[in-house]
N, C-alpha and C positions, 0 to 999 in steps of 0.2 A: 504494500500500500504506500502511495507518496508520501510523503511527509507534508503535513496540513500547517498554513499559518493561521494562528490564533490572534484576531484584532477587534474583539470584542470582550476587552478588559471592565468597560465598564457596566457590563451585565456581571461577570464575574471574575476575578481570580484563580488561578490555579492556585491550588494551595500549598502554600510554602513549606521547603523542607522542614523549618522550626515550628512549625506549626504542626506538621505530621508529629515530630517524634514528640513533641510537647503532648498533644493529644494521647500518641501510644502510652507515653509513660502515667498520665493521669488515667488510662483505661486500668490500668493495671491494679489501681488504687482499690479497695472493698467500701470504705467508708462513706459515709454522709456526711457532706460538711457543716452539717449544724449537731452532732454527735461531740461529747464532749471525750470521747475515750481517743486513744492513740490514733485509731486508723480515722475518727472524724478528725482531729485537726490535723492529720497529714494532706484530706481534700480541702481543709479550710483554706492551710497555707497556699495551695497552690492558687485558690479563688483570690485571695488577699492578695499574691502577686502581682497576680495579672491584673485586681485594680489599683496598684499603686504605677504600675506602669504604663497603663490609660489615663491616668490620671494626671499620671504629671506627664505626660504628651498630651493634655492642651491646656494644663497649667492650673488643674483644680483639684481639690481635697479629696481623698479614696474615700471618704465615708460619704461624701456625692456622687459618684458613679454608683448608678442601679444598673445590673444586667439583666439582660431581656432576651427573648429569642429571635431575635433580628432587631434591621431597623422601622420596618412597621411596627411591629408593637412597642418600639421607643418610641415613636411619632406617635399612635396613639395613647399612649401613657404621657406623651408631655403636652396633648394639646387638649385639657382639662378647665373648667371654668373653675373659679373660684382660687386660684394662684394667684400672691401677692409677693413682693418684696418686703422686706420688714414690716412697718406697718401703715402700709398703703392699702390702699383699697383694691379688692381682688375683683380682679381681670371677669369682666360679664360679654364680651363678645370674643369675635377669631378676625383678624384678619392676614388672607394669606396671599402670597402671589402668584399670578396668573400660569405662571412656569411649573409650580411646584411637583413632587412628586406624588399618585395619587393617592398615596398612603397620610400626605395631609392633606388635599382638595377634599376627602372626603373629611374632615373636619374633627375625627377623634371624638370626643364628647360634647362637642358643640353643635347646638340644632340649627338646620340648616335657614333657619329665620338669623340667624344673629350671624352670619359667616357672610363675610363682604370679600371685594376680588380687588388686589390691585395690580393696576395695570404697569406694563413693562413698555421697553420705546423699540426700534428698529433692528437696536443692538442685541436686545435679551438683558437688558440691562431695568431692574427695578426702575418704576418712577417717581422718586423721591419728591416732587411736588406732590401728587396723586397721593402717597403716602401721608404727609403731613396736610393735606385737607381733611382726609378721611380720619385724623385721630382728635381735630379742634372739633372744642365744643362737645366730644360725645365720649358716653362711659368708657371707663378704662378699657382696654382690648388687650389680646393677647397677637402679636405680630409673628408669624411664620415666615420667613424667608432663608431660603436655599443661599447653603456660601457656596456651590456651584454645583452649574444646572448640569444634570446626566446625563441629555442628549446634547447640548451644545458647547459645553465646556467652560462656560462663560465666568468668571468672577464676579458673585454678586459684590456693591458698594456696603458691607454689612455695620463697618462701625458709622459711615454717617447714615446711615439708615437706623442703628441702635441710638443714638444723638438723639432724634428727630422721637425715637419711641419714648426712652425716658424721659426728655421732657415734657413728655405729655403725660407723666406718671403712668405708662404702660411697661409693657413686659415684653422680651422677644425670645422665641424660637428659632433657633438657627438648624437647618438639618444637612450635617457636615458630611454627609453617609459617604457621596462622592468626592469631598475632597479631601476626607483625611486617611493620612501617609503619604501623599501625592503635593500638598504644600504646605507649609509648616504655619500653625495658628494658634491661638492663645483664647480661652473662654473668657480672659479678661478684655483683652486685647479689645478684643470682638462687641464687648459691653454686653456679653448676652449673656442671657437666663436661665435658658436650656438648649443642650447643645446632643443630637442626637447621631451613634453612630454605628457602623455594622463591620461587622468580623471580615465577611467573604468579598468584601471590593479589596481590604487591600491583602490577601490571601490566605485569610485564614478562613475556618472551617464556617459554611452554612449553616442558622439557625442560634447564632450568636448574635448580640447585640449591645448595646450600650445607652441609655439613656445618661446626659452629665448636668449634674443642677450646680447651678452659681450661690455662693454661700450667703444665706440670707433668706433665699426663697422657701415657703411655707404656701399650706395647701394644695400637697401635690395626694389626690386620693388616689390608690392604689385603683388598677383594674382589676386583677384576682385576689380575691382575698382569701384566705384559711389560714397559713403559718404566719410564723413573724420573718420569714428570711428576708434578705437586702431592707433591713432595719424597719420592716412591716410597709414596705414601698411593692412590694411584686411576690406573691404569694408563691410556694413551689419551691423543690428540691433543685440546688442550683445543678447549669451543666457543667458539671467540673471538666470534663474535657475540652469543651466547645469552649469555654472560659479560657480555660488553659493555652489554647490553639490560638485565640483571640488576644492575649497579651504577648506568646511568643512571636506572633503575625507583623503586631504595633512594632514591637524591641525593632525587628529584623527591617521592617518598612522604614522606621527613619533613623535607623542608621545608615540606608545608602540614600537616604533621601535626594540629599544635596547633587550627589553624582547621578542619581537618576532623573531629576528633574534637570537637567543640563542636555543628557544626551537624549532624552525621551523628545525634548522642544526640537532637537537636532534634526532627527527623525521625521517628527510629527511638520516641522517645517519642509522637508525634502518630500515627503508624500503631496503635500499639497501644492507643490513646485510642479511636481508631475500629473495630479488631479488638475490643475490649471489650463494645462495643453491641449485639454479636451476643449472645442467651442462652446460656451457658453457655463461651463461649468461655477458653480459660485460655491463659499467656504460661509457658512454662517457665523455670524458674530467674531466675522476676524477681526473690526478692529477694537473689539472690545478686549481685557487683560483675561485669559482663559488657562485653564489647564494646563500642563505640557504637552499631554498627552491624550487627547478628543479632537474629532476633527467632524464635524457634519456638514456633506454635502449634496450638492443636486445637481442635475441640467434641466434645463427644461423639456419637456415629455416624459422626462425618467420616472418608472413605474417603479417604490421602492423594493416591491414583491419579488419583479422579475432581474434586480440588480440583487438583493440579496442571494437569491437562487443561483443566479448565474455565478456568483463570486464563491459560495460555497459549492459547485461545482467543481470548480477551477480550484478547488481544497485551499480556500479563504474565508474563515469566519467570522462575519461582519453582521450590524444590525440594523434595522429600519427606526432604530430609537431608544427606548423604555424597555427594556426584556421584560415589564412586569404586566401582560398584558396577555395571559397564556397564548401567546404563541400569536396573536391576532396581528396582521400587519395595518396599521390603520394612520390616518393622517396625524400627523405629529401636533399634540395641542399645543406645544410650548411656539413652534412656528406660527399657529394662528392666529396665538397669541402677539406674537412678533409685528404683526399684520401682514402677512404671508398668506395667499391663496393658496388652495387646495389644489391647484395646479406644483405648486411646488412642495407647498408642506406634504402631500403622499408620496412625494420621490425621495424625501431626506434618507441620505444613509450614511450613519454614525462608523466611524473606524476608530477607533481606543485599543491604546499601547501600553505594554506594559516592561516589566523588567528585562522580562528573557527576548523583548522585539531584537530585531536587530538589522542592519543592514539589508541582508538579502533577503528580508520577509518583507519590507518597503517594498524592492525589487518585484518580486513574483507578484504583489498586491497591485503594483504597477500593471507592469504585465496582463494581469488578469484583467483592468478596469478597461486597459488599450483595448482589448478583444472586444468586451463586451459594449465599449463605447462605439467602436466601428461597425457593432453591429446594431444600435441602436440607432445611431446617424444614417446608415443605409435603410433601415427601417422607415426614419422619419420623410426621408429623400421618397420614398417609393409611395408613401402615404399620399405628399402633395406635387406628388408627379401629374 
């Protein structure tokens, strides 16, 4: 069988050697980490590890790290009414951005009477006017916004945008899922609240996750309740492996951070040098500050069904956007949002890089799109023949 490139990092990760053998060796474990005898605090230590090393990768206190089983039920565990900062007055609506991922459009605990939409500009880029109308004059809210978007790569403006929330004595939601271990951030930094984030983007094991609370904040109700585990915040025997895999994942992601975001941009700029050559081809949200390593593109007529197909054919796997959509290929809402017609927005297709990319997987991805491009331009030719 040929050998397949893999370019669609940002649906998932391969999972990391440190993260396998980190896992293997918590398999091996018998204990419960809420068990006070020998073999419970041997799972405990390993849970406690892993969040002091989430924890201080993005620069906040372990006993505010809740784990979860992904990043949707972090998003839905942090997007709760009644969250305050000390003693402010607790958060009575949601608002989120048009981009977001659908795990907060769909709003978490908030009825969809009280969930407002704000709007983004050309770029993919938050509209910080649109945001601060939307917070004068009206009950505290609770603000959701993405530090960067999955299909476009975009860099949201998250601390003037957290500026703009706080002084409106609101609260904000940042959901970091895609871009942490890919660029380095700070929960203070950021001025956010709640910072949500998930094991298997930067390769460690699926079904891990991380919710991160800014110290201070009260009124976070639990979604499951029965035990008192993750200090009576998320009910349930933790997963000491997936934990486990999920801290060894962090360590090993930003230690080569610096050197990966260097040559990933290298890359991700040389692919799109070559994406260019096609007629009419366009890079969404290029001149916005993005990722190193996300690239979404189109031409016009391009169907993204029958580019996806084609590229994994050609033993390339790439994606039409979101992977979280079973499998549906459908018009990209984040372009819609953009203000992007349906002519374009169903052709976008997402290429995301990862550690092990390299040179000649550009090359063959190349390669591939040439074929497929010449065979959609001789297509379009014979159409308006």
């Amino acid at each position: 069988m040929a050998e397949r490139v893999y370019l669609d990092w940002n649906a998932t990760a391969p999972l990391r050697a440190e993260a396998r053998q980190a896992m293997i060796s918590a398999l091996e474990l018998c204990g419960n980490p809420s068990s006070v005898h020998a073999e419970g605090r041997s799972a405990r230590k390993l849970v406690e590890n892993a969040r002091t090393i989430i924890a201080n990768a993005v620069g906040a206190l372990p006993r505010n790290v809740v784990f979860t089983s992904g990043g949707t039920e972090a998003n839905a565990l942090a997007l709760r009414p009644g969250l305050r900062r000390g003693s402010g007055a607790p958060v009575e609506r949601l608002l989120v951005s048009a981009i977001e991922h659908a795990s907060v459009l769909a709003g978490g605990s908030f009825s969809a009477k009280i969930i407002e939409t704000i709007p983004v500009t050309s770029s993919g880029l938050i509209d910080l006017g649109r945001l601060r109308a939307l917070l004068v004059g009206r009950p505290p809210a609770l603000v959701s916004i993405m530090l960067a978007n999955n299909e476009t790569g975009a860099l949201q403006p998250i601390a003037e945008a957290a500026e703009i929330v706080r002084d409106k004595g609101c609260l904000m939601h940042v959901d970091a899922i895609q871009a942490f271990g890919k660029i380095s951030f700070n929960i203070n930094a950021l001025n956010a609240d709640l910072v949500t984030l998930s094991a298997h983007k930067i390769g460690g094991p699926k079904g891990a996750g991380a919710l991160v609370l800014a110290e201070g904040l009260t009124g976070l109700e639990p979604l499951l309740r029965g035990g008192g585990q993750e200090l009576s915040r998320r009910a349930g025997t933790e997963n000491v492996a997936g934990i486990a895999g999920f801290g060894a994942a962090v360590k090993a992601a930003l230690e080569a951070l610096e050197t990966d975001t260097n040559r990933l941009q290298a890359l991700r700029d040389k692919l799109e040098s070559g994406l260019r050559q096609t007629p009419g081809a366009m890079v969404f949200s290029d001149a916005a500050r993005r990722l190193p390593n996300t690239t979404l593109f189109t031409v016009p007529g391009l169907r993204a069904e029958t580019a996806v197909i084609g590229f994994d054919l050609a033993g390339v796997a790439v994606s039409s956007g979101s992977a979280c959509s079973s499998g549906k290929v459908q018009p990209s809402h984040v372009l819609q949002a953009m203000g992007f017609g349906p002519e374009l927005a169903q052709g976008a297709v997402r290429l995301s890089l990862g550690w092990s990319t390299g040179d000649a997987d550009i090359d063959l991805c190349l390669e591939a799109w040439r074929k497929l491009a010449g065979s959609l331009l001789k297509d379009q030719r014979r159409n308006t023949a």
